[in-house]
N, C-alpha and C positions, 0 to 999 in steps of 0.2 A: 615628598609628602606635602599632599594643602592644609593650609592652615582649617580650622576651625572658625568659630564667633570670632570676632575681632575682640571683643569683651565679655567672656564666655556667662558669667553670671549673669549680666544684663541682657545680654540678646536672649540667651537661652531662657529668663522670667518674660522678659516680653513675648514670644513665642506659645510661652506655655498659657499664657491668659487667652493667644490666640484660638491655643486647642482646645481651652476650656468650654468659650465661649461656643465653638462650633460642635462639642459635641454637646451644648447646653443649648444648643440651637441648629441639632440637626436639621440637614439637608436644606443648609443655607451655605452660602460659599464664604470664605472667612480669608482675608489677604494675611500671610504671616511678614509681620513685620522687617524679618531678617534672615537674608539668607547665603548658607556659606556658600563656599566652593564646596565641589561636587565630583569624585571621581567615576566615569562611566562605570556599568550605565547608571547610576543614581541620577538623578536631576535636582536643583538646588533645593527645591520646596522638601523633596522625600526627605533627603539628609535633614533638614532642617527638623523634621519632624522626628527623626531619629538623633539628632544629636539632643535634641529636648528631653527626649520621652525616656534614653537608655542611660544603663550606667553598668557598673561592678557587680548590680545584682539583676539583670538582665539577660535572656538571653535573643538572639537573631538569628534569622534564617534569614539568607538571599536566596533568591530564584537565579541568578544568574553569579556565582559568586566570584569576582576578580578578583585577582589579588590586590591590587591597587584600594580596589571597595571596600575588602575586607581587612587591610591591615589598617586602611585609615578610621573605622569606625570601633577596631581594636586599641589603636592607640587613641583615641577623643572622647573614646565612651569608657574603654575597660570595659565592654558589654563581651560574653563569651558567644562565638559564630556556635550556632549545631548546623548537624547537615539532613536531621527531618523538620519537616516542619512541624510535627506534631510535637516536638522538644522545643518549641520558641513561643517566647514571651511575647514578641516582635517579628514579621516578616516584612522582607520588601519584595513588593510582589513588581517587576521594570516592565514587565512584557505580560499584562492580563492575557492576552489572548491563552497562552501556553500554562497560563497559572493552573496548580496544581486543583484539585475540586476543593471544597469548602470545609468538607470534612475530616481533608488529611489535618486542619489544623489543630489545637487543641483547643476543646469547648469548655473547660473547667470538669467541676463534678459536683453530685449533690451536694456536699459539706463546703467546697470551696469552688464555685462558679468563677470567682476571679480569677483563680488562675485558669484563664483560657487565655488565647493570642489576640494580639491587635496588632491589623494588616494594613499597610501602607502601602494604597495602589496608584501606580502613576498612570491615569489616563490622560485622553489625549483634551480633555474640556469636559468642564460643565455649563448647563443652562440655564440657572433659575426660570421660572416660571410656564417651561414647556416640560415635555415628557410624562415620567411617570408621577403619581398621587403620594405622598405621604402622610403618615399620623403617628401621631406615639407622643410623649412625655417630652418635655418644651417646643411643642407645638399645637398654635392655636387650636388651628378646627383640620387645616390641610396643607404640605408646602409641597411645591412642583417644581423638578428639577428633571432634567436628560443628564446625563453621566456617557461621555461618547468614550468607546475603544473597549467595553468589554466586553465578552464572549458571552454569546445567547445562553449560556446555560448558567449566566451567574444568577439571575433571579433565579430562577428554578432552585437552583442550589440553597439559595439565603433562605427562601421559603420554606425549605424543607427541615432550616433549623429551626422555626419560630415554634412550633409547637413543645420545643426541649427547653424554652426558657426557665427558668432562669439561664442557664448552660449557651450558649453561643460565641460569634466572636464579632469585637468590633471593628468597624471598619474607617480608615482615613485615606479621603480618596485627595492626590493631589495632582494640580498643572497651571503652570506658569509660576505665578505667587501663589497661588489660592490652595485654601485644603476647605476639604467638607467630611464633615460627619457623618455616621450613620450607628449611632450604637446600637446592640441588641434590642433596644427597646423601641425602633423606629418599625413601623411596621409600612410595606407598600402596599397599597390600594390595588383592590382590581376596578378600571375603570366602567 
């Protein structure tokens, strides 16, 4: 089994001001300070984001679920694995390409919006300042970013939520150190 945080309370506050900040400034890219080991296929940033984010009262979906993956975020979280994803608090999504559509996950509901998922997708890079337009709530007027390695039909798919707002889900995309936001309230531009 790999260890976790080296000092689970510190690294995991430090972390967590990382996630705050990025989704208080979506679609900006945000270095997380601290990152464990990683059993395949997780990569160090997603865990990171998951060993922060879960606990005893969470639950997770993996897209790909090893045993290795899933007994160490059992033992460092106490988060409980499901096997839809429309039952998870938390997915990690290792392989966007194959990832399941958007709507398998859960969007909340009128009374309780929060309980919907936040998806943890590891792509392959981001690019500040090229690609697609953003706007929405802690952002100035517009921020631009490319997001490489997912599947042409993920816009389409996000787009398709925004009219159910409040209801959607949010998104942390992560590679290398970096993770970026995108909460429900980010909306893309059509150029």
């Amino acid at each position: 089994m790999l260890a976790a945080f080296d000092h689970p309370v510190f690294d995991s506050q430090r972390n967590f001001r990382e996630l705050l900040q990025a989704m208080a400034r979506p679609a900006m890219p945000r270095t997380l300070p601290v990152l464990p080991p990683a059993p395949a296929p997780a990569t160090p940033a997603a865990m990171a984001v998951l060993l922060t984010l879960c606990d005893t009262s969470t639950t997770v979906w993996l897209q790909q679920p090893h045993d290795a993956l899933a007994q160490h975020l059992r033992f460092h979280t106490g988060a409980r694995l499901v096997q839809e994803p429309a039952e998870a608090d938390f997915a990690l999504i290792s392989d966007p390409q194959t990832m399941p559509p958007l709507t398998a996950f859960a969007l909340g509901d009128s009374r309780y919006p929060d309980r919907s998922a936040s998806l943890v997708l590891q792509v392959e890079g981001f690019h500040p300042g090229t690609g697609y337009r953003f706007a929405g709530p802690g952002i100035r007027d517009t921020e631009r970013v490319r997001i490489d390695g997912l599947p042409e039909r993920f816009w389409t798919e996000r787009a398709a939520l925004a009219p159910r707002f409040p209801l959607g889900i949010d998104l942390y995309f992560v590679a290398a150190q970096n993770v970026l936001a995108l909460p429900r309230t980010t909306r893309k531009l059509e150029d």
